[in-house]
mmCIF file of the C-alpha atoms, coordinates in Angstrom:
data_MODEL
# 
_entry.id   MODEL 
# 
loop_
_atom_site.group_PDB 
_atom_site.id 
_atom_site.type_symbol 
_atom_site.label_atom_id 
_atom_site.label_alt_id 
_atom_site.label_comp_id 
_atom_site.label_asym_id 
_atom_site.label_entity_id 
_atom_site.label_seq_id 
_atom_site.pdbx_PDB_ins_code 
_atom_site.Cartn_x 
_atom_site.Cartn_y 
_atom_site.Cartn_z 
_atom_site.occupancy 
_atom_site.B_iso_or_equiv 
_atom_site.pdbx_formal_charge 
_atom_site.auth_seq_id 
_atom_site.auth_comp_id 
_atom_site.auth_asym_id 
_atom_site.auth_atom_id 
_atom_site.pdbx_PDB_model_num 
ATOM 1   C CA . UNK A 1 1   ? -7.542  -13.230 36.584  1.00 0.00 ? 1   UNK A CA 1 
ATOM 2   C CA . UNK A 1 2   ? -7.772  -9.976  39.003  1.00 0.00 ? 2   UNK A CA 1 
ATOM 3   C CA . UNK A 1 3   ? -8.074  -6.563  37.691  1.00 0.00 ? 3   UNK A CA 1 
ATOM 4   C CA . UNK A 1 4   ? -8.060  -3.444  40.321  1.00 0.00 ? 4   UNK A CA 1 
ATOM 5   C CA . UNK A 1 5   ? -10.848 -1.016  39.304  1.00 0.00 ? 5   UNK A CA 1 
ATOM 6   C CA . UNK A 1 6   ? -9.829  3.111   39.902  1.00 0.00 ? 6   UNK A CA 1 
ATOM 7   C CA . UNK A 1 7   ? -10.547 3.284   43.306  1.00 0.00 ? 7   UNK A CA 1 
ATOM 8   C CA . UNK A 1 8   ? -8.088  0.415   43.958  1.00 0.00 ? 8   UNK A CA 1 
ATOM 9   C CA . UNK A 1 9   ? -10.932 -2.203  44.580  1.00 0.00 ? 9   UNK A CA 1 
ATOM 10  C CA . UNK A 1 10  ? -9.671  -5.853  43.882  1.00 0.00 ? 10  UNK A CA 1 
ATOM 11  C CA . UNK A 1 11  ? -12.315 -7.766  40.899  1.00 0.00 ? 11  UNK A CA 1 
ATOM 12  C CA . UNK A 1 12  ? -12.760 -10.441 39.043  1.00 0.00 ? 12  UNK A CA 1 
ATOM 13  C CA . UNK A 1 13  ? -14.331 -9.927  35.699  1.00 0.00 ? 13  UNK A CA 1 
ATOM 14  C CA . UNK A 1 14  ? -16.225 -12.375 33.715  1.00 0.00 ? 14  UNK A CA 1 
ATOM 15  C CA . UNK A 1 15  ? -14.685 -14.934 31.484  1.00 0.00 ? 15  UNK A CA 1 
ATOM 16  C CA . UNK A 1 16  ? -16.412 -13.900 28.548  1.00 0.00 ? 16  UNK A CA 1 
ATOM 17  C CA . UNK A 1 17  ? -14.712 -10.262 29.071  1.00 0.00 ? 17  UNK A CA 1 
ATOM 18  C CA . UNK A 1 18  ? -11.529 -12.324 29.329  1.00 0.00 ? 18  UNK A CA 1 
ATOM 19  C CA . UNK A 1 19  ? -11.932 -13.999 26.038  1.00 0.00 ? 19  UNK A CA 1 
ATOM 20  C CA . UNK A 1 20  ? -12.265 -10.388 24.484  1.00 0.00 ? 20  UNK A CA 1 
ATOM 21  C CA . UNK A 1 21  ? -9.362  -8.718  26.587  1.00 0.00 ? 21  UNK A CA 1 
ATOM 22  C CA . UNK A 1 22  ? -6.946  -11.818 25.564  1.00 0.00 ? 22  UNK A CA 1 
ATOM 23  C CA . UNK A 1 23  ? -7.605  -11.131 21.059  1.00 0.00 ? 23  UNK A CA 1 
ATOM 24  C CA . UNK A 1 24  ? -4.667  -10.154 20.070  1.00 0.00 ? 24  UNK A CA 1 
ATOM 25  C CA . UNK A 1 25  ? -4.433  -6.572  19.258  1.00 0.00 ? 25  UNK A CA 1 
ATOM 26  C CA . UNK A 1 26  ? -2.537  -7.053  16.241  1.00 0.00 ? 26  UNK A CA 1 
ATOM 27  C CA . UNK A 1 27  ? -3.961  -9.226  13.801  1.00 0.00 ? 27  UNK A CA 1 
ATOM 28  C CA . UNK A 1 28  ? -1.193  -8.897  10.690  1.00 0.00 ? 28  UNK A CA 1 
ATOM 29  C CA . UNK A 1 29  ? 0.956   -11.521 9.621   1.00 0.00 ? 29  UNK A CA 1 
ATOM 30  C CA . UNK A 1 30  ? 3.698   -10.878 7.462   1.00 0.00 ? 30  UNK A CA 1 
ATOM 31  C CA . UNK A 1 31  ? 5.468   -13.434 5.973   1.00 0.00 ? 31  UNK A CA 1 
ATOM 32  C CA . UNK A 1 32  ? 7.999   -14.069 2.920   1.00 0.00 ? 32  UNK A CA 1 
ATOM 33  C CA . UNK A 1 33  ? 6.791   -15.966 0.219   1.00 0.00 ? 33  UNK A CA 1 
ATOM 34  C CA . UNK A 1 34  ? 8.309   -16.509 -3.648  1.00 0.00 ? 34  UNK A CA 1 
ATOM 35  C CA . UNK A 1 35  ? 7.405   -14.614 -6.384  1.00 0.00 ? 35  UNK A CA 1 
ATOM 36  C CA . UNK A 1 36  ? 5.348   -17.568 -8.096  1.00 0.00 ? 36  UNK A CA 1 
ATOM 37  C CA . UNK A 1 37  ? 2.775   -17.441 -5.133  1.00 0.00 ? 37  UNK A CA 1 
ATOM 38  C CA . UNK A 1 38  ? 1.700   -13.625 -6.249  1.00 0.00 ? 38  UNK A CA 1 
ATOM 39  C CA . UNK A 1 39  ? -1.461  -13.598 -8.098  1.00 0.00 ? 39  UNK A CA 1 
ATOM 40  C CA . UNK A 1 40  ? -0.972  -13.659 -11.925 1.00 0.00 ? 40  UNK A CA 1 
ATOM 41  C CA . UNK A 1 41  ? -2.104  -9.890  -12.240 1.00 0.00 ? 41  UNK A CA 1 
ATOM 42  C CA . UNK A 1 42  ? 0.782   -8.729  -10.055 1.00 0.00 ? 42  UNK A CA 1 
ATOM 43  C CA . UNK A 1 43  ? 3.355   -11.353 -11.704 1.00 0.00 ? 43  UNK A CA 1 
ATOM 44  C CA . UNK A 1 44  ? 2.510   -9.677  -15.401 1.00 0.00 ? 44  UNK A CA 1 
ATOM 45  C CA . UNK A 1 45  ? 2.764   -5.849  -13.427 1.00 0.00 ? 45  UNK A CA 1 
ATOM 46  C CA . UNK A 1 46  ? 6.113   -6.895  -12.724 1.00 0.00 ? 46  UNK A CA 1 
ATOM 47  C CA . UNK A 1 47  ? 7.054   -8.534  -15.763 1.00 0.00 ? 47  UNK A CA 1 
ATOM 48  C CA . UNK A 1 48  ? 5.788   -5.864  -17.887 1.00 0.00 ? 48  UNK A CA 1 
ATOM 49  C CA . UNK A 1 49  ? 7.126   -2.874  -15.818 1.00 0.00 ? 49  UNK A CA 1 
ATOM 50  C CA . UNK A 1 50  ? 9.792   -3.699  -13.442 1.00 0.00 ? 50  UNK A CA 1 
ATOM 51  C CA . UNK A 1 51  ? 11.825  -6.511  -15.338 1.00 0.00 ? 51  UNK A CA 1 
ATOM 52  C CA . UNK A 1 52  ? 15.100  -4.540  -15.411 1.00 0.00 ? 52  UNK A CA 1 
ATOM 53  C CA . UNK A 1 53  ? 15.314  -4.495  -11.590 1.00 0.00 ? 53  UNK A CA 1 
ATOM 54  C CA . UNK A 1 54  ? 15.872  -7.201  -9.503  1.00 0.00 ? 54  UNK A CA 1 
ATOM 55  C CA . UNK A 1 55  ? 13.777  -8.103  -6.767  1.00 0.00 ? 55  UNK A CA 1 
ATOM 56  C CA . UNK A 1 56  ? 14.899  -8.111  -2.974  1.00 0.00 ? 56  UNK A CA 1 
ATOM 57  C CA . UNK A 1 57  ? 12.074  -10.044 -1.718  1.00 0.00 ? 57  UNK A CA 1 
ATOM 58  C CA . UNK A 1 58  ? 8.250   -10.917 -1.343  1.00 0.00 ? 58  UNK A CA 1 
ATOM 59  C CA . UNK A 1 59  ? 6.044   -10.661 1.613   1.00 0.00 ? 59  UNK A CA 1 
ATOM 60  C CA . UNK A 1 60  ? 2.544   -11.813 2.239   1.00 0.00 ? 60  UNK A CA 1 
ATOM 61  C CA . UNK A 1 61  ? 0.122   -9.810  4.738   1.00 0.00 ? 61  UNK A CA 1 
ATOM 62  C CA . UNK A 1 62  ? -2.829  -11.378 6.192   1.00 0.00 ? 62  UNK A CA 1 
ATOM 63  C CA . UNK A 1 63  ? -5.296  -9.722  8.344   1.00 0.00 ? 63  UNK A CA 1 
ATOM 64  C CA . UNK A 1 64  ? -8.346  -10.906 9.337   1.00 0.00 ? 64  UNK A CA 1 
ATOM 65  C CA . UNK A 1 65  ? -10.239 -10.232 7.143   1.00 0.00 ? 65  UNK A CA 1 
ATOM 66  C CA . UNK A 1 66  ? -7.689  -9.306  4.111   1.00 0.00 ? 66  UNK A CA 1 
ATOM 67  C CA . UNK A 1 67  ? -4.594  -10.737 2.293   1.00 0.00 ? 67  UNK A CA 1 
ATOM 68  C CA . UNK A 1 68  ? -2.130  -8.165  0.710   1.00 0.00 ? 68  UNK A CA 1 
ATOM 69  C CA . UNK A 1 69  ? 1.177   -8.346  -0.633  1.00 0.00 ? 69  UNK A CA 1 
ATOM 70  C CA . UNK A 1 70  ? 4.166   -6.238  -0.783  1.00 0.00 ? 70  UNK A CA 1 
ATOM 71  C CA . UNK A 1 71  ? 7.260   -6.814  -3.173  1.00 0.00 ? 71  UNK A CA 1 
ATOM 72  C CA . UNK A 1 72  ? 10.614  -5.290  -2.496  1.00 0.00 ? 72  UNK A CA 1 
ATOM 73  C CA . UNK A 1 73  ? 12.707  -3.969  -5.645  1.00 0.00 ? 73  UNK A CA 1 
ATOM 74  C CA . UNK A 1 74  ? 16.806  -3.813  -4.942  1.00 0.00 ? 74  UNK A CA 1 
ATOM 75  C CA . UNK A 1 75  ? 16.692  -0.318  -6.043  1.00 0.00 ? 75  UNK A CA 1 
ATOM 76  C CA . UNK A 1 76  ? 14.169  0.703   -3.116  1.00 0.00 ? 76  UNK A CA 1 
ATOM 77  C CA . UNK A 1 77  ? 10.672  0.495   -5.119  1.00 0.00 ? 77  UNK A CA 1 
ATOM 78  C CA . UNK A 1 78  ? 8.489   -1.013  -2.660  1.00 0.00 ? 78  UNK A CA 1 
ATOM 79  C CA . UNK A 1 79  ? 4.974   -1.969  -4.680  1.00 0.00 ? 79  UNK A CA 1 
ATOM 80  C CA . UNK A 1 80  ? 1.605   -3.346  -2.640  1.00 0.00 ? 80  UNK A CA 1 
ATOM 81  C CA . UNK A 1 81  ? -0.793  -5.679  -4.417  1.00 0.00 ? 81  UNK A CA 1 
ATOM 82  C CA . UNK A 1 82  ? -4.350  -6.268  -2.876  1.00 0.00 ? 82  UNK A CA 1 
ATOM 83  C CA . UNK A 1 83  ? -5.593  -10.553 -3.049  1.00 0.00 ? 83  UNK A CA 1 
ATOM 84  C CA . UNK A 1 84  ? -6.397  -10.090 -6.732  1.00 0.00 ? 84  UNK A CA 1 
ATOM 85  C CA . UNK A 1 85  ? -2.859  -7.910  -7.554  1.00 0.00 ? 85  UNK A CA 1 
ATOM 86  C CA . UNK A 1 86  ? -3.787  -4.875  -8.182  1.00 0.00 ? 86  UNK A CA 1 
ATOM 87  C CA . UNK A 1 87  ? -1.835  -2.445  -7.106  1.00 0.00 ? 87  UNK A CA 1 
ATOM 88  C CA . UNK A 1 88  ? -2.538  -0.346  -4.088  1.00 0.00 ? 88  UNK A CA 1 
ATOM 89  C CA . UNK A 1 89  ? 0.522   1.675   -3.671  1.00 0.00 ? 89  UNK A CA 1 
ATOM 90  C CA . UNK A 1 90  ? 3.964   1.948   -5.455  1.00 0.00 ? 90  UNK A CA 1 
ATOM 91  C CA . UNK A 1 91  ? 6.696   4.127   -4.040  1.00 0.00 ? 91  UNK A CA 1 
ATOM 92  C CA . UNK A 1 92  ? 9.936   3.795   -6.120  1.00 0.00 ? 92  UNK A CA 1 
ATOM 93  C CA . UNK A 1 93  ? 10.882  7.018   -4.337  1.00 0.00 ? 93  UNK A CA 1 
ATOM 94  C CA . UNK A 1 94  ? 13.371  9.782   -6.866  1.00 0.00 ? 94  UNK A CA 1 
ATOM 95  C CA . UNK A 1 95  ? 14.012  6.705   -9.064  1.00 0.00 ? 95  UNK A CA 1 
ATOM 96  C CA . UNK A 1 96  ? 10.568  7.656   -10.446 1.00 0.00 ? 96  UNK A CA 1 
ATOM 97  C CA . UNK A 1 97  ? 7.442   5.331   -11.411 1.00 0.00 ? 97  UNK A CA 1 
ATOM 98  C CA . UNK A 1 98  ? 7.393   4.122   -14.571 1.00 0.00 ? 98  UNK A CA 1 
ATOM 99  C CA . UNK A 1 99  ? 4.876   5.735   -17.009 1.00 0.00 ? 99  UNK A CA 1 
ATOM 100 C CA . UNK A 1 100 ? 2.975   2.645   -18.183 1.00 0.00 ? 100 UNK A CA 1 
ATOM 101 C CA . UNK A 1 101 ? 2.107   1.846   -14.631 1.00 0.00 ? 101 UNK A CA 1 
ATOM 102 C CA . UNK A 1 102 ? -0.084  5.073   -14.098 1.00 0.00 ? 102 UNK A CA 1 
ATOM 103 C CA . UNK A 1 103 ? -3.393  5.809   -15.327 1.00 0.00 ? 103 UNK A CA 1 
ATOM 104 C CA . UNK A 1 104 ? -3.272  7.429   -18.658 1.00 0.00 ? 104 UNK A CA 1 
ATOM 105 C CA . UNK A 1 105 ? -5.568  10.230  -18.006 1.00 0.00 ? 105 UNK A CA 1 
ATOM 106 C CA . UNK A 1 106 ? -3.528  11.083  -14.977 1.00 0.00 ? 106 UNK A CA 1 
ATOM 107 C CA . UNK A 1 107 ? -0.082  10.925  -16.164 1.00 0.00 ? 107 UNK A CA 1 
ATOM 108 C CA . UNK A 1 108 ? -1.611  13.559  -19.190 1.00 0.00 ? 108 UNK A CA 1 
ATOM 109 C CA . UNK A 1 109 ? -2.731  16.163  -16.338 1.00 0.00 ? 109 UNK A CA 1 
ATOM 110 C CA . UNK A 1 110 ? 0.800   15.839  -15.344 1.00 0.00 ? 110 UNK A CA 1 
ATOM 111 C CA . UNK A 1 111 ? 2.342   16.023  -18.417 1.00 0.00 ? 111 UNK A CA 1 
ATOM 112 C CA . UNK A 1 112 ? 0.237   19.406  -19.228 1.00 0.00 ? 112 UNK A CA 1 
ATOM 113 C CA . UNK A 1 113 ? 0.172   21.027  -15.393 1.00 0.00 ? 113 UNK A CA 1 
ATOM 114 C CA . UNK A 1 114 ? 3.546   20.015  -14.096 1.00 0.00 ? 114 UNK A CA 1 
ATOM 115 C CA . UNK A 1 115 ? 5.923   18.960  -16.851 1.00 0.00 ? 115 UNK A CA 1 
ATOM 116 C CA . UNK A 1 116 ? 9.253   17.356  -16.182 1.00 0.00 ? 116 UNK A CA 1 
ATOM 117 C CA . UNK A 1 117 ? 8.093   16.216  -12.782 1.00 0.00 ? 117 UNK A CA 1 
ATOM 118 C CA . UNK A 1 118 ? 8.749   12.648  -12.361 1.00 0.00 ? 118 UNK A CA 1 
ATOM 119 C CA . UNK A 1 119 ? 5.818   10.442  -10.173 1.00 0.00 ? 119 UNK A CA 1 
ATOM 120 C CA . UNK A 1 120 ? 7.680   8.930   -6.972  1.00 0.00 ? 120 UNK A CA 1 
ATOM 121 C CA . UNK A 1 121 ? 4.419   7.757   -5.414  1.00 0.00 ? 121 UNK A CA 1 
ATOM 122 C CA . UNK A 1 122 ? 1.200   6.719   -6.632  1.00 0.00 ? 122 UNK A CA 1 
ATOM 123 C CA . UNK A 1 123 ? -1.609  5.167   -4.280  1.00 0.00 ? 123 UNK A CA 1 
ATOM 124 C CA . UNK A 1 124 ? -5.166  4.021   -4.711  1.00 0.00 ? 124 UNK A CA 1 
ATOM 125 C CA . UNK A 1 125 ? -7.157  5.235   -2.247  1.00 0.00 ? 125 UNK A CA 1 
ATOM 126 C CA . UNK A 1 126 ? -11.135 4.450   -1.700  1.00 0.00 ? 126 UNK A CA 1 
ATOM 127 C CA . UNK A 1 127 ? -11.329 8.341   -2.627  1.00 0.00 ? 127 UNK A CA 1 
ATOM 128 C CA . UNK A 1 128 ? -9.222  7.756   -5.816  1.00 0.00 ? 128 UNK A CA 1 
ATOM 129 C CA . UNK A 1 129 ? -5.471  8.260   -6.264  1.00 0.00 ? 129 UNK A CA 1 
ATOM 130 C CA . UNK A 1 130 ? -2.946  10.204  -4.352  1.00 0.00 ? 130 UNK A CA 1 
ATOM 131 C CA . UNK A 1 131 ? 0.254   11.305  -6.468  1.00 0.00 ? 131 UNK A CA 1 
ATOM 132 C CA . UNK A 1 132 ? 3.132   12.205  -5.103  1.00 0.00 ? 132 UNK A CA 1 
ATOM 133 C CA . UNK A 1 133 ? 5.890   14.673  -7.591  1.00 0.00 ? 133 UNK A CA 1 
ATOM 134 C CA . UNK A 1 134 ? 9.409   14.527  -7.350  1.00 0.00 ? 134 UNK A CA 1 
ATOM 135 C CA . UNK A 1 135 ? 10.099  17.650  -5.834  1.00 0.00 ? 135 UNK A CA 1 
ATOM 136 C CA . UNK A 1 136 ? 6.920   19.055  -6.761  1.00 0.00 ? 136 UNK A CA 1 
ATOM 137 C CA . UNK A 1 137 ? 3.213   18.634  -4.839  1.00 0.00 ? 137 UNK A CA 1 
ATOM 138 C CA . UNK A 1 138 ? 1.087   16.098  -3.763  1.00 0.00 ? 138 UNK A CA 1 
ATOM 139 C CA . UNK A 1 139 ? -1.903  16.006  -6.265  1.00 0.00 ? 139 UNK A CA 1 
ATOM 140 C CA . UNK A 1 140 ? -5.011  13.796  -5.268  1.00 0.00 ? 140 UNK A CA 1 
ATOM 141 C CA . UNK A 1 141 ? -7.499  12.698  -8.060  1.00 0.00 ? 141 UNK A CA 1 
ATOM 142 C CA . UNK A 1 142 ? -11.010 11.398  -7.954  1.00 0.00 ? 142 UNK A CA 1 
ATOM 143 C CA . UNK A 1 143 ? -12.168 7.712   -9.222  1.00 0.00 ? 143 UNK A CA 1 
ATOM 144 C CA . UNK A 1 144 ? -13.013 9.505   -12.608 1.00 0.00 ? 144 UNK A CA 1 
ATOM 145 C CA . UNK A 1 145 ? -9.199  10.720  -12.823 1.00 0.00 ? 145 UNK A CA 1 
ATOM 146 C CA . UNK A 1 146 ? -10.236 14.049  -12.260 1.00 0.00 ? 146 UNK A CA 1 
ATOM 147 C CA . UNK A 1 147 ? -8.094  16.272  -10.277 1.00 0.00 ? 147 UNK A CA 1 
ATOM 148 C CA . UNK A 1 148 ? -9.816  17.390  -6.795  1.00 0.00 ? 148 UNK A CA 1 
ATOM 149 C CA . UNK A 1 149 ? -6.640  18.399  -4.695  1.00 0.00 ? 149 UNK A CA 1 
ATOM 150 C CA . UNK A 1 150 ? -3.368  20.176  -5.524  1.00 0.00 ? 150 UNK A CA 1 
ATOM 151 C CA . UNK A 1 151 ? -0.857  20.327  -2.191  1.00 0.00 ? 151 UNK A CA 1 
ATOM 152 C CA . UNK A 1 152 ? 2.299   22.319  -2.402  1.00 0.00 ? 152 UNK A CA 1 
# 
């Protein structure tokens, strides 16, 4: 292999540098898989929460170092599960989240600061959660369900 350095000048690096330049760049792999190969956790979320809509399909991620999973809903809900199936992020958009899926201390601050607003998007972050109104702000909360962040 030849690569031309900046001044045009013709060089042939070393094969180790090859072996580096030649990883691929994107590492994901998404695949479909069934609903029985979710982990059990994710299975119940579903069961418990979602039974009265039907789902599209079921993909699989897998980095390199990571395995996540992403389940369709025919009435564009779109829910991530990490390895063990918890849920990272669930967008069911103006059709609104359910109320048993989000934490009960923050689905009170909701129900006392912002009444009537529906939750269309709810994700776990490593800072805490990010919540998403229906037509309302973004509101980001702390591990300890305590609310940091209020974006109109």
């Amino acid at each position: 292999m030849q690569c031309i350095k900046e001044g045009g000048e013709v060089f042939s690096p070393p094969s180790k540098a090859i072996a580096v330049i030649s990883w691929p760049v994107e590492a994901d792999n998404y695949r479909m898989i069934t609903l029985e190969k979710l982990p059990r956790t994710a299975q119940e979320l579903l069961m418990r929460h979602f039974s009265e809509t039907e789902i599209s399909y079921v993909a699989a991620e897998r980095s390199l170092f990571n395995r996540t999973y992403k389940v369709f809903l025919s009435d564009g809900c779109t829910i991530e599960f990490d390895r063990n199936g918890q849920w990272n992020d669930i967008d069911c958009g103006q059709n609104g989240i359910p109320e048993g899926v989000i934490p009960a201390a923050i689905r009170e601050v909701i129900q006392t600061r912002f009444s009537g607003r529906g939750v269309e998007q709810i994700e776990r972050t490593k800072q805490g959660y990010d919540v998403e109104l229906h037509e309302g702000p973004e509101l980001r909360f702390d591990h300890r369900f305590k609310l940091i962040d209020v974006d109109d």
